[in-house]
C-alpha positions as a Markdown table, in Angstrom:
| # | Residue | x | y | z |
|---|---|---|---|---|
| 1 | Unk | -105.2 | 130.5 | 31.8 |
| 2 | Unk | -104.1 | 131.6 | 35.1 |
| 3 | Unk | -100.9 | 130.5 | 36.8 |
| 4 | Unk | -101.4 | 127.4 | 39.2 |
| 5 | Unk | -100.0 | 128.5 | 42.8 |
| 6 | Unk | -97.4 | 126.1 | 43.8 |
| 7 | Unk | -96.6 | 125.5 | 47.4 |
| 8 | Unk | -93.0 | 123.9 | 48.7 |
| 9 | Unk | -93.5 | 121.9 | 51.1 |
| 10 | Unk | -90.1 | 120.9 | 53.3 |
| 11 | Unk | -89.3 | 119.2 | 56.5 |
| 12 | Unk | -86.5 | 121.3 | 58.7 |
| 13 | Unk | -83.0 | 120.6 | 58.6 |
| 14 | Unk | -81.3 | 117.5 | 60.7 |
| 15 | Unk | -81.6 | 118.0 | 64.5 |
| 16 | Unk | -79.9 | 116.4 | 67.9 |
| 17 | Unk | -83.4 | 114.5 | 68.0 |
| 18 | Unk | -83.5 | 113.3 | 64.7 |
| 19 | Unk | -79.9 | 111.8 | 65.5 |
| 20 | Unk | -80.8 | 110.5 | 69.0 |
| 21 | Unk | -84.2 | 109.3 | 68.4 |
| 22 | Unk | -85.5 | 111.9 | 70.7 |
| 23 | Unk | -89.3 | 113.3 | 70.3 |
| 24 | Unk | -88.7 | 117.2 | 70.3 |
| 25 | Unk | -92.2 | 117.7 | 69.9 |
| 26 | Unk | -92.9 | 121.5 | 70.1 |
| 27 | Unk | -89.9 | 122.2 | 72.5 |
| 28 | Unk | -87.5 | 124.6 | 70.7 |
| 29 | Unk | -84.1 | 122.5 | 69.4 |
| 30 | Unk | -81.9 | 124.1 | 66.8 |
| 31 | Unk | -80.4 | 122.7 | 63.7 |
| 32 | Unk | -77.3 | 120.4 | 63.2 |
| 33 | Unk | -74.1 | 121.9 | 61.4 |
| 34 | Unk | -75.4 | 119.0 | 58.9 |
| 35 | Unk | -79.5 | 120.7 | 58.9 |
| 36 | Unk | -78.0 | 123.6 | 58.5 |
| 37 | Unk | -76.5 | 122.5 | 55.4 |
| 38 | Unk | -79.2 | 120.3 | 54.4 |
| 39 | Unk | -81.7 | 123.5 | 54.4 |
| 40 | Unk | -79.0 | 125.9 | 52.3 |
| 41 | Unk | -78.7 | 122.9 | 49.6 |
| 42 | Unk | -83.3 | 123.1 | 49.8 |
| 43 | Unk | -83.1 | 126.8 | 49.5 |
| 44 | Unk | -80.3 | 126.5 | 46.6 |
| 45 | Unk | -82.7 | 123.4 | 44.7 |
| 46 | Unk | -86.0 | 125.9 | 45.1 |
| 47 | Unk | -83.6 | 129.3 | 43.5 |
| 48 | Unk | -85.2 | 128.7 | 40.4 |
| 49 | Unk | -88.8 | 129.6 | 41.8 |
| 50 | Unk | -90.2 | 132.7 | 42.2 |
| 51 | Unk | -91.0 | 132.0 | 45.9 |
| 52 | Unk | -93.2 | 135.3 | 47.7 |
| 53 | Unk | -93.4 | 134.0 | 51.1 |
| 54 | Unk | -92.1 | 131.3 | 53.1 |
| 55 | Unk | -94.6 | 129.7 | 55.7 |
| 56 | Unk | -93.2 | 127.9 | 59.0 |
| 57 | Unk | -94.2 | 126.4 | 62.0 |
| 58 | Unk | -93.3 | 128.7 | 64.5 |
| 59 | Unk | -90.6 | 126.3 | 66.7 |
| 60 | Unk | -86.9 | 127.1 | 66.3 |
| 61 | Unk | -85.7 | 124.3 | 64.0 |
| 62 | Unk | -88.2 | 125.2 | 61.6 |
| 63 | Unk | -88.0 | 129.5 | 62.1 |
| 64 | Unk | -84.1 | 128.3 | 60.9 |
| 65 | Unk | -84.6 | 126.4 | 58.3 |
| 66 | Unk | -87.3 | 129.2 | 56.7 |
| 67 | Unk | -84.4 | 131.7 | 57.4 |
| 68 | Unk | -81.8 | 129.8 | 55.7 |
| 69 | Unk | -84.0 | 129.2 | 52.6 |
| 70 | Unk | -85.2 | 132.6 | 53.1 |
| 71 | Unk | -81.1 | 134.1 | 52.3 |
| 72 | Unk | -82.0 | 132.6 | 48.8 |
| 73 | Unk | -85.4 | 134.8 | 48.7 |
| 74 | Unk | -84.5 | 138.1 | 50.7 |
| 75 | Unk | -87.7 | 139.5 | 49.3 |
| 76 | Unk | -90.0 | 137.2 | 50.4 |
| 77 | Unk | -91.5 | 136.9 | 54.5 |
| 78 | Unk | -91.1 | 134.8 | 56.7 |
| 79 | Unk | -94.4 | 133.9 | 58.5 |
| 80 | Unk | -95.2 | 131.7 | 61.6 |
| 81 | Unk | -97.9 | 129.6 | 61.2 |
| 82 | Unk | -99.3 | 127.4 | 63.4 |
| 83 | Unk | -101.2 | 125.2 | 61.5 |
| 84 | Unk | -97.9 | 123.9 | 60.1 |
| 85 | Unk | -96.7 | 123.4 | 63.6 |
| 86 | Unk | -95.6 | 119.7 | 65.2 |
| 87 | Unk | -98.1 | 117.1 | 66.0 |
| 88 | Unk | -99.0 | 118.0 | 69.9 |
| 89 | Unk | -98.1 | 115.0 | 72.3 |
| 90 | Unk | -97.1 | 116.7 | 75.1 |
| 91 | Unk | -96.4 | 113.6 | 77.5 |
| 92 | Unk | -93.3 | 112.8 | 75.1 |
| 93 | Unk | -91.9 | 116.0 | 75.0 |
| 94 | Unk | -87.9 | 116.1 | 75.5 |
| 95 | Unk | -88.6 | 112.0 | 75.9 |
| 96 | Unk | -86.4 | 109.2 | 74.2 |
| 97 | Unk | -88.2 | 106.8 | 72.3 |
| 98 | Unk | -86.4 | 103.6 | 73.4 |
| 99 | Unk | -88.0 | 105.2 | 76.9 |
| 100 | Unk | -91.2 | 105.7 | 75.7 |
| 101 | Unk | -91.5 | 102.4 | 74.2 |
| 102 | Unk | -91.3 | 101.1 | 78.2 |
| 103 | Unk | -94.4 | 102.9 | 78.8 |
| 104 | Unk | -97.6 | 101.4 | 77.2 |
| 105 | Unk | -99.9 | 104.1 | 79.1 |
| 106 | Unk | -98.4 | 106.7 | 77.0 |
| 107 | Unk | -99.4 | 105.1 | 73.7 |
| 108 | Unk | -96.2 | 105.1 | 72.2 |
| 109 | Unk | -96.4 | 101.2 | 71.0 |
| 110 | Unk | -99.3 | 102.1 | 69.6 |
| 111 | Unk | -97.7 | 105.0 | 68.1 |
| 112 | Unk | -95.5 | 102.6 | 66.2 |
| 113 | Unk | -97.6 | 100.0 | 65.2 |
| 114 | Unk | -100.8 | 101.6 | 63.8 |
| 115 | Unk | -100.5 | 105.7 | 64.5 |
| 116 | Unk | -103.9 | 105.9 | 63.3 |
| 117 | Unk | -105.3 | 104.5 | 65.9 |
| 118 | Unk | -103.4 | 106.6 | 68.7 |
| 119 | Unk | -105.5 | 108.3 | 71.0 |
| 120 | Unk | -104.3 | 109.7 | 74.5 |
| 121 | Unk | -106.0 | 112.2 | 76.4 |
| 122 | Unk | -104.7 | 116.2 | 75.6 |
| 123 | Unk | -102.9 | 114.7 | 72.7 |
| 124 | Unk | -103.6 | 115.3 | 69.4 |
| 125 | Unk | -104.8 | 112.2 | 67.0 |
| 126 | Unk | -103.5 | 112.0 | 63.0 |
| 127 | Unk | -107.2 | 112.9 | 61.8 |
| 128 | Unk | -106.7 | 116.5 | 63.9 |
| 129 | Unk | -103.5 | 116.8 | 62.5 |
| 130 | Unk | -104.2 | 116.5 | 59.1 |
| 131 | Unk | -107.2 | 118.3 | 59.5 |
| 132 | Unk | -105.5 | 121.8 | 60.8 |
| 133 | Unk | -103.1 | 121.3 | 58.1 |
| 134 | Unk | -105.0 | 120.8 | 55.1 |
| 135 | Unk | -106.7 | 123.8 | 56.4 |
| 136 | Unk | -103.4 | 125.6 | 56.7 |
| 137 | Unk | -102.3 | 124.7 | 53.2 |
| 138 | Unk | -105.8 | 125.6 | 51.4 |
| 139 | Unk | -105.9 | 128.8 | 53.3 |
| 140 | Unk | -102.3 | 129.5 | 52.1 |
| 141 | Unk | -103.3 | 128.9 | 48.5 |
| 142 | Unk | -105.9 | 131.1 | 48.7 |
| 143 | Unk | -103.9 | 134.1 | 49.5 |
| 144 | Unk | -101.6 | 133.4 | 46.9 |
| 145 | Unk | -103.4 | 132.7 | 43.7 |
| 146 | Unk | -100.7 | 131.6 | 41.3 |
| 147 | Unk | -97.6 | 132.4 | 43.0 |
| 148 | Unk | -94.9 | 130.4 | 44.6 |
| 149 | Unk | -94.8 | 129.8 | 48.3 |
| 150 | Unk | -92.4 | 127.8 | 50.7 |
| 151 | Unk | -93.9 | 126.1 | 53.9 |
| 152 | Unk | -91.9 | 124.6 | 56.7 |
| 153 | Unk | -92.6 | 122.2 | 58.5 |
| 154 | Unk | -92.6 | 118.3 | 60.3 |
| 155 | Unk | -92.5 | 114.6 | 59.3 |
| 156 | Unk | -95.9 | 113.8 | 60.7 |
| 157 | Unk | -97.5 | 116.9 | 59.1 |
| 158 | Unk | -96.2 | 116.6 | 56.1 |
| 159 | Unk | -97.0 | 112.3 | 56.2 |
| 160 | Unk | -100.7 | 113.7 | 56.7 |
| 161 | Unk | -100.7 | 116.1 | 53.6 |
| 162 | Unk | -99.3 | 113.2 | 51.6 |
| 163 | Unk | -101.7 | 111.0 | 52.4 |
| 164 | Unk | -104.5 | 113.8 | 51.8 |
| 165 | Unk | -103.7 | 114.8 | 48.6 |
| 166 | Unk | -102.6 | 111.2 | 47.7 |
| 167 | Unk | -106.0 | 110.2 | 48.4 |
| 168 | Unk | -104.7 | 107.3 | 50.6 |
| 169 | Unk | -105.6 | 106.3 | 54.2 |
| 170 | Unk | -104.0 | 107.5 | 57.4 |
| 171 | Unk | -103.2 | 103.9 | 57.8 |
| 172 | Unk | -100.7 | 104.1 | 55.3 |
| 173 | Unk | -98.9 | 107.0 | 57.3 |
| 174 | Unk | -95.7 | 104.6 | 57.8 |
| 175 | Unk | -95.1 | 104.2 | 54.0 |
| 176 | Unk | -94.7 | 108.1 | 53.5 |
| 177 | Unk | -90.8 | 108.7 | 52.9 |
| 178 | Unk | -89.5 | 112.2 | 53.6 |
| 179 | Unk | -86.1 | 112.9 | 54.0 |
| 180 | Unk | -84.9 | 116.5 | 56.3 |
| 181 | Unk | -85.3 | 119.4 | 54.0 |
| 182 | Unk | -85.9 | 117.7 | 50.4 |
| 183 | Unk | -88.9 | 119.8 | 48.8 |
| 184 | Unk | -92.3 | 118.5 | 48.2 |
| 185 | Unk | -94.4 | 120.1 | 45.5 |
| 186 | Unk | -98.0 | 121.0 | 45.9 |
| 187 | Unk | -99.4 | 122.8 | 42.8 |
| 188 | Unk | -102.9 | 123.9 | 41.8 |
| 189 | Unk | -106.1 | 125.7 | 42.9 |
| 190 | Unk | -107.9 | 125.5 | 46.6 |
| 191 | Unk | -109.8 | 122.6 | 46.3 |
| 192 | Unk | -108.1 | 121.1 | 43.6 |
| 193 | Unk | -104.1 | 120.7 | 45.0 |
| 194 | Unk | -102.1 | 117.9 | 43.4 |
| 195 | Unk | -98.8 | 116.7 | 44.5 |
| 196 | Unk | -95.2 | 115.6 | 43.2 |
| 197 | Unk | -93.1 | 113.8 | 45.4 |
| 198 | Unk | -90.1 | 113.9 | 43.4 |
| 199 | Unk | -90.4 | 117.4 | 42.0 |
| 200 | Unk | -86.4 | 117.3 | 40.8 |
| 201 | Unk | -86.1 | 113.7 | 39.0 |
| 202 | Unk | -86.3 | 114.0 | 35.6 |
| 203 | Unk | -86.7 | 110.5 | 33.2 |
């Protein structure tokens, strides 16, 4: 039987924005000293995998963390990929969120109580999210039948591909859990992905 293809998924490294409760959107903002830690101790838990190619969206913080990873894999590329890229709100850009909160036209209270609901005009909603990046993800598998692939990426991306391949409801995108640069393993055949949350706890 063939391989399965197994994809990494992993949120970049600590920022300034993480720290400050800033929304850095699609703006480029490097890496902490601590990210850039955190993404050398995700590229030292994956060293055990034979990883081919390491998929990231295409803003700074996550173009670093792929390179740091990417030192553990000096054969594999590093490719930009949109579909992995941030949820687009570009009203919040560079924005606070204690700020944002202040401002009920730009949805942000919304935002925090029930995200699936958000809808603000040239803003992208969690069901177009989701949508690109499932789409990202199966197209990804495709292209690499039963090998093992990184992809970088974002908190509300990689909520959405929970949820998706949980089978649960973009309602529940609040109870999805994902720390900066711990791994995420997807694992199967287009059309038929599963996922392990906790890929390194063993009973």
């Amino acid at each position: 039987m063939n391989q399965p293809t197994k994809l990494w998924l992993v949120r970049h490294g600590l920022t300034r924005a993480n720290q400050e409760g800033i929304f850095a959107g699609w703006t480029d903002e490097p890496l902490t000293p601590e990210g850039r830690l955190q993404a050398q101790e995700a590229g030292r838990s994956l060293a055990g995998e034979d990883i081919v190619a390491i998929y990231t969206s295409p803003v700074a913080r996550t173009m670093e963390t792929a390179r740091i990873i990417g030192t553990f894999f000096p054969k594999a590329s590093i490719v930009p990929e949109e579909g992995l890229g941030e949820i687009r709100i570009p009203q919040w850009e560079g924005k606070a969120k204690k700020d944002l909160l202040q401002h009920p036209e730009l949805g942000y209270p919304l935002w925090k109580e029930s995200p699936h609901l958000f809808r603000l005009p040239g803003a992208e909603t969690l069901e177009a999210l989701q949508q690109r990046a499932v789409s990202a993800v199966e197209k990804i598998a495709c292209a690499h039948p039963g090998q093992a692939v990184a992809l970088v990426s974002h908190l509300a991306v990689i909520r959405c591909l929970v949820l998706h391949y949980q089978g649960r409801p973009l309602s529940e995108y609040r109870k999805v859990k994902i720390a900066n640069a711990s791994p995420v393993l997807l694992y199967g055949r287009p059309g038929e992905i599963l996922i392990d949350l906790h890929p390194f706890e063993r009973p």
